[in-house]
C-alpha positions in Angstrom: 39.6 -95.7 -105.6 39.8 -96.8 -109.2 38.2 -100.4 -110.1 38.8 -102.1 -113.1 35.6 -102.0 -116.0 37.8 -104.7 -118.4 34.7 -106.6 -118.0 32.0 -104.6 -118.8 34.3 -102.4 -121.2 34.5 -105.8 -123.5 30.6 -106.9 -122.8 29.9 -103.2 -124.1 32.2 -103.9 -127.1 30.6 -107.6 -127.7 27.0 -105.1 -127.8 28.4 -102.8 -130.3 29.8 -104.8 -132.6 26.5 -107.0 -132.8 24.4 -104.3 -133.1 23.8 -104.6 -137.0 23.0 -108.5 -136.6 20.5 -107.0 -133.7 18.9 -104.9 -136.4 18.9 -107.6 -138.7 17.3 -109.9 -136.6 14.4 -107.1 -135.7 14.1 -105.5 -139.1 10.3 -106.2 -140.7 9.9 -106.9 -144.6 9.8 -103.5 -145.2 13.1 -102.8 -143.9 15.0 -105.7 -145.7 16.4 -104.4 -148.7 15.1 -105.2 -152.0 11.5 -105.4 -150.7 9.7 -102.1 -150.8 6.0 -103.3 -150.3 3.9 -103.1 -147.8 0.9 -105.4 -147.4 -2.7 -103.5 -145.7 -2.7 -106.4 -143.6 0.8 -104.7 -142.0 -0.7 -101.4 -142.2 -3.0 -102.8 -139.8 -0.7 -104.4 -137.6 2.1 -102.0 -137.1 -0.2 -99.4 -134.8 -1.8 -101.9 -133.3 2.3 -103.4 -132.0 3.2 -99.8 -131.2 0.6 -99.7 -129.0 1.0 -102.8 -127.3 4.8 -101.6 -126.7 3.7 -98.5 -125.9 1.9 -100.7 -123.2 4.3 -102.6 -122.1 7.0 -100.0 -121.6 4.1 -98.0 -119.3 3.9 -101.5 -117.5 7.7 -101.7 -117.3 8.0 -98.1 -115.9 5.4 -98.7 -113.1 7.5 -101.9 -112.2 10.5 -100.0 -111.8 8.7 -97.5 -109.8 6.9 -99.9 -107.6 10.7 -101.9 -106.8 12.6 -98.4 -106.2 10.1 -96.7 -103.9 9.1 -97.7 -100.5 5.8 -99.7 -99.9 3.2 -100.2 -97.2 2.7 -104.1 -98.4 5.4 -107.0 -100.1 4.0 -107.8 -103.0 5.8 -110.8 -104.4 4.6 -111.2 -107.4 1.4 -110.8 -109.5 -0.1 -113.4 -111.9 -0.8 -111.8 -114.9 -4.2 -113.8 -115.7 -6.1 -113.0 -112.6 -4.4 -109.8 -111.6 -4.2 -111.9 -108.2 -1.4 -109.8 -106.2 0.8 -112.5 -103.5 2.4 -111.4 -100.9 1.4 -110.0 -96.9 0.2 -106.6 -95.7 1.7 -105.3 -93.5 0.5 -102.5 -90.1 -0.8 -99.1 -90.9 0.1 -96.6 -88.3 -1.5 -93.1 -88.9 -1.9 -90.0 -86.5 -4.9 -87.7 -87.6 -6.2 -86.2 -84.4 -5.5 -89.7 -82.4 -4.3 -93.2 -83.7 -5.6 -95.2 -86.6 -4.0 -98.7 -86.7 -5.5 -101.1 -89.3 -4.0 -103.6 -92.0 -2.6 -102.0 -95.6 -5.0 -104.9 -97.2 -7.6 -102.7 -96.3 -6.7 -100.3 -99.4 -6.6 -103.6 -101.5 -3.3 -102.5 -103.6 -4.5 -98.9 -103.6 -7.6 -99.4 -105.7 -9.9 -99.0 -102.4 -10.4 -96.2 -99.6 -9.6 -97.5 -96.4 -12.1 -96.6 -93.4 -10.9 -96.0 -89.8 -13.1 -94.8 -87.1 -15.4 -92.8 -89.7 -12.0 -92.0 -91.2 -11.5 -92.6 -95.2 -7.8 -93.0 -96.3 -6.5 -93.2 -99.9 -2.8 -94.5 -100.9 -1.8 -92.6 -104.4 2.0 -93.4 -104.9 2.8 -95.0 -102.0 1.5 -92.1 -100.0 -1.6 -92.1 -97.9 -4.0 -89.1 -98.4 -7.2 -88.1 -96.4 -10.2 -88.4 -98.5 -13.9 -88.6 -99.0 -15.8 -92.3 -98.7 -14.9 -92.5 -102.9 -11.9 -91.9 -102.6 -11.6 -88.4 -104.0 -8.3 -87.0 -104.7 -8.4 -83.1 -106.0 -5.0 -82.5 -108.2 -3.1 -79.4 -108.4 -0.4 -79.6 -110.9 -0.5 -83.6 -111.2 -0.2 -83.8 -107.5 -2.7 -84.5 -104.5 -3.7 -81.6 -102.9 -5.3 -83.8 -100.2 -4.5 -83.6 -96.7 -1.9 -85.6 -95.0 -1.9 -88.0 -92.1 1.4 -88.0 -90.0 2.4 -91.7 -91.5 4.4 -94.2 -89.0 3.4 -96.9 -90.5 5.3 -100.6 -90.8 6.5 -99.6 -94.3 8.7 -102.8 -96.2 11.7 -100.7 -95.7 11.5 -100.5 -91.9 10.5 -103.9 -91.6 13.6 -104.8 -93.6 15.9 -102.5 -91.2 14.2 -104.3 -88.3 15.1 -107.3 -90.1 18.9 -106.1 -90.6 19.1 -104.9 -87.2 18.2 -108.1 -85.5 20.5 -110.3 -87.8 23.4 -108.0 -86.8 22.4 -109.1 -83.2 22.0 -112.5 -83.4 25.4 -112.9 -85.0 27.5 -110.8 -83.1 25.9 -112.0 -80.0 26.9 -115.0 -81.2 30.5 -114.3 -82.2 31.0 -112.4 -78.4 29.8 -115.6 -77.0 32.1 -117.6 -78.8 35.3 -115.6 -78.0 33.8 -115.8 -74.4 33.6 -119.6 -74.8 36.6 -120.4 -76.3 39.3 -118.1 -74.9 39.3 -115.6 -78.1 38.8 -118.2 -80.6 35.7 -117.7 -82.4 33.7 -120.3 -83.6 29.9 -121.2 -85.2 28.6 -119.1 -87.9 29.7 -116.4 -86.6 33.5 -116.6 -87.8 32.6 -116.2 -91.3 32.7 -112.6 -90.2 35.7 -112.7 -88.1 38.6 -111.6 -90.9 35.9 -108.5 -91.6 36.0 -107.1 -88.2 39.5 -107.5 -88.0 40.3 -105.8 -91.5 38.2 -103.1 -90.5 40.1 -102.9 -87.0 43.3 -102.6 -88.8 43.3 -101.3 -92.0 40.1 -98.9 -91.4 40.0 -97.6 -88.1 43.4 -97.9 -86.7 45.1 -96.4 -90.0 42.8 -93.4 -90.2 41.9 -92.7 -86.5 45.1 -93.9 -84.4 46.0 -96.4 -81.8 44.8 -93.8 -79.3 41.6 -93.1 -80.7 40.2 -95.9 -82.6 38.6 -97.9 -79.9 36.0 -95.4 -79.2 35.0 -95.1 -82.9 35.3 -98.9 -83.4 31.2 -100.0 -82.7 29.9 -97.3 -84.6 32.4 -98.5 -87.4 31.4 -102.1 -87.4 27.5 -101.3 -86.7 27.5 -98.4 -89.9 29.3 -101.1 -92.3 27.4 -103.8 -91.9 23.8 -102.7 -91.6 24.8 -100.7 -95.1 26.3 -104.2 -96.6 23.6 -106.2 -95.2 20.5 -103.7 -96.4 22.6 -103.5 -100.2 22.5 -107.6 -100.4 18.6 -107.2 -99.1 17.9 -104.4 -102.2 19.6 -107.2 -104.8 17.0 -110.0 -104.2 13.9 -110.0 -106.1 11.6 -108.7 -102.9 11.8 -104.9 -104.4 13.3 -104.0 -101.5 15.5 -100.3 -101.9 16.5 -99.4 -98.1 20.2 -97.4 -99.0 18.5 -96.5 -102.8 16.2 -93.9 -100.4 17.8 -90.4 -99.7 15.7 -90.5 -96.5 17.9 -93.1 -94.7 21.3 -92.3 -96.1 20.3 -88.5 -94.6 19.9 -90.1 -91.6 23.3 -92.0 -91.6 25.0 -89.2 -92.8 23.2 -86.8 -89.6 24.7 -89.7 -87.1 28.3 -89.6 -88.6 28.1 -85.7 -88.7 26.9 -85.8 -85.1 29.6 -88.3 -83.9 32.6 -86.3 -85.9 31.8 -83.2 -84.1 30.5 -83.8 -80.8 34.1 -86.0 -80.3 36.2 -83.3 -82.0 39.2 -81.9 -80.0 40.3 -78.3 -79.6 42.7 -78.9 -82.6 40.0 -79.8 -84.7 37.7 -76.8 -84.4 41.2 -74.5 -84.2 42.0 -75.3 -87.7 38.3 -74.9 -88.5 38.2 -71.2 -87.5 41.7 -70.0 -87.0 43.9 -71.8 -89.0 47.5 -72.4 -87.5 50.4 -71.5 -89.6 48.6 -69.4 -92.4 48.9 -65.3 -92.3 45.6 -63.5 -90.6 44.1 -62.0 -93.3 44.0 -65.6 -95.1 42.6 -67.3 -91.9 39.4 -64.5 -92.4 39.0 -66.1 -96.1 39.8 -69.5 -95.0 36.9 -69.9 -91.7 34.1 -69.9 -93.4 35.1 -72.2 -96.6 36.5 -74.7 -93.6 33.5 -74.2 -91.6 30.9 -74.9 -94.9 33.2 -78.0 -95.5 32.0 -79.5 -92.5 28.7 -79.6 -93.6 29.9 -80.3 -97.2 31.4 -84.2 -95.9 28.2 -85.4 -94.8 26.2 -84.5 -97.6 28.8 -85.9 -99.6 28.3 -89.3 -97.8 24.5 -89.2 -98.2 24.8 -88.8 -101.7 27.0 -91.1 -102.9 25.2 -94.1 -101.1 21.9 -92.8 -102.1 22.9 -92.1 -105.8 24.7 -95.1 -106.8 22.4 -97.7 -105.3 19.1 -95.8 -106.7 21.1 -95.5 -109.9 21.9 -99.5 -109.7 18.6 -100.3 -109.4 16.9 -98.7 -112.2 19.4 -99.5 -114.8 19.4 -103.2 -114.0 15.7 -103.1 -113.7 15.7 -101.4 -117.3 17.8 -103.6 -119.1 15.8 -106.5 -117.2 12.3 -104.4 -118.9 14.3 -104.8 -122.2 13.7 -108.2 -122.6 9.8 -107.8 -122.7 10.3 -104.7 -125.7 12.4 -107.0 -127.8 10.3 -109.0 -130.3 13.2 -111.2 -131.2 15.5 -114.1 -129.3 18.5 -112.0 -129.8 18.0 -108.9 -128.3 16.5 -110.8 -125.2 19.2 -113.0 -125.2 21.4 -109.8 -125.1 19.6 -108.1 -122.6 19.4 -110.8 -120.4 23.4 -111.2 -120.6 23.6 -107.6 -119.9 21.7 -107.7 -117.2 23.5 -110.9 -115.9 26.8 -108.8 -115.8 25.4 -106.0 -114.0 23.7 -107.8 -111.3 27.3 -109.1 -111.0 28.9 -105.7 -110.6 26.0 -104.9 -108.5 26.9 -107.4 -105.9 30.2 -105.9 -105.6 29.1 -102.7 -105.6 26.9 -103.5 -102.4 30.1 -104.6 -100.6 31.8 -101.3 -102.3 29.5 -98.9 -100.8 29.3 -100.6 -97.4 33.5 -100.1 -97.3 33.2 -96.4 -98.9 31.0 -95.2 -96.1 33.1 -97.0 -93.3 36.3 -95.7 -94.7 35.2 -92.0 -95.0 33.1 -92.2 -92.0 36.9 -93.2 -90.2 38.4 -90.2 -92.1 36.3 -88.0 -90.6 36.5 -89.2 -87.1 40.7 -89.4 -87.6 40.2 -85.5 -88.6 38.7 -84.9 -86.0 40.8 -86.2 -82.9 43.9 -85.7 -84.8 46.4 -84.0 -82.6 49.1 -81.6 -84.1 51.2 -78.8 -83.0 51.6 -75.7 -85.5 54.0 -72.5 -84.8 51.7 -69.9 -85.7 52.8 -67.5 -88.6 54.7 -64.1 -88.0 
């Protein structure tokens, strides 16, 4: 599918075409033509800013890294006098030779060593290390050589899919009730998503699976574009939330489409998988195995394309967002902020276009795979 960049294509241009008023606007004496001087006083100055955007882009980085990777607490925000984080904790669920459940306050934003039943714990990264009572981490290569704790904790990313999961219930409980009610009419909140079940009914599942077919595939369908759309709005609000942007859950996805696809394949399917109808012996030797690594091939295919474009959306609009505290002057903030603006735009759509992608392929797949055809085999 081929969408249309006009947009972004003439906010790109708009960029371009100011970028020598940009470099105007941020040019210091000494880069103004005509003046060649340069005072001690901005001898003194100039490390001393380099520094403090050497600073702030370290600042910027961690940010990014903090709103792309999965957490043990929300942390809404952070006021920059007091260091003061607010936000909640949320459970800590570890198995080291029994059960340790305790609150993630307890390692205060991972600048203290939580204790559990004369256990000390140490989160580095967003992962949680065994250590000593000060914390000790030994490094091999920049990395923690530490032993692990098998981690089922109440990270924000589960508590969001929790969150997904029971919003998906409440309002198609809702609509069912309503159809119930009202003899197929649907009504209350729950119509809004009426027309979306029905275009996925008929121009998703029935066109790529069949009228035979398509009813069985039809929850999965529904349940698989939806809890993607819903988790993609979640990642766009300011909680630094990034469910689909972790390779973790589309794998998971992916493993429940790959399951579904081939435990529901017919005969035909797995016949033109190993022995190719219609094409000469020697070819259907060549042809098994390249069919055969293709059926692994789709799925991975489907992890990756959710995983990389939402991860990908996130850190370039949480980079041009960082821009705005590098720039020194109103008009490369005012730029970056517009630029940001237009991708956050694109981004919503993007949430919606990822949700569809992953339904439609998903469909594809199942279509291949109860597909029924009859081949004359090759003399």
């Amino acid at each position: 599918m081929v969408i249309s960049n006009k947009p972004l294509q003439y906010i790109i241009v708009i960029l371009i075409a100011c970028l020598p008023i940009f470099g105007l606007a941020n040019a210091t004496s000494e880069n103004i033509p005509g003046h060649t001087e340069t005072t001690a006083v901005e001898q003194e100055v100039t490390p001393v800013a380099e520094e403090e955007t050497s600073e702030i882009k370290k600042q910027i980085k961690e940010v990014i890294d903090h709103h792309v990777l999965d957490g043990h607490e929300f942390s809404l925000f952070e006021d920059a006098a007091t260091g003061e984080h607010y936000g909640f904790p949320l459970p800590i669920i570890l198995w080291d030779n029994g059960v340790h459940i305790f609150s993630s306050s307890k390692f205060h934003h991972g600048e203290a060593v939580a204790e559990s039943n004369g256990n000390y714990y140490k989160l580095h990264h967003e992962k949680i290390y065994k250590a000593d009572a000060a914390g000790t981490l030994t490094e091999e290569h920049g990395h923690p050589t530490n032993a692990k704790p098998i981690d089922l904790s109440i990270t924000k990313g589960v508590l969001t899919i929790m969150i997904v999961a029971l919003l998906m219930f409440l309002l198609f409980t809702s609509l069912a009730k309503s159809y119930a009610k009202n003899n197929g009419i649907s009504a209350g909140f729950g119509r809004l998503f009426e027309p979306i079940v029905l275009y996925i009914r008929d121009e998703i599942a029935i066109p790529n699976i069949g009228e035979k077919h398509y009813k069985r595939y039809m929850s999965y369908l529904l349940t698989i574009f939806f809890f993607v759309w819903f988790l993609n709005i979640f990642g766009l609000t300011p909680l630094g939330i990034n469910v689909t942007g972790n390779i973790a859950i589309t794998f998971g996805l992916a493993v429940i489409t790959f399951l579904i696809t081939n435990l529901t394949a017919n005969k035909n399917y797995w016949g033109h998988i190993f022995w190719m109808p219609g094409v000469p012996t020697p070819m259907k030797v060549i042809l098994a195995p390249i069919e055969l690594l293709g059926v692994f091939i789709k799925p991975f295919a489907l992890m990756i394309r959710l995983y990389a474009n939402i991860f990908a959306g996130h850190i370039v609009l949480m980079s041009l967002i960082g821009l705005i505290f590098i720039f020194k002057s109103w008009l490369g903030s005012s730029l970056s902020f517009m630029l940001s603006f237009a991708i956050s735009i694109i981004e919503i759509l993007v949430a919606l276009l990822q949700a569809y992608i992953f339904t439609m392929l998903s469909a594809l797949y199942f279509g291949s795979a109860v597909e029924e055809h009859h081949h004359e085999e090759a003399h």
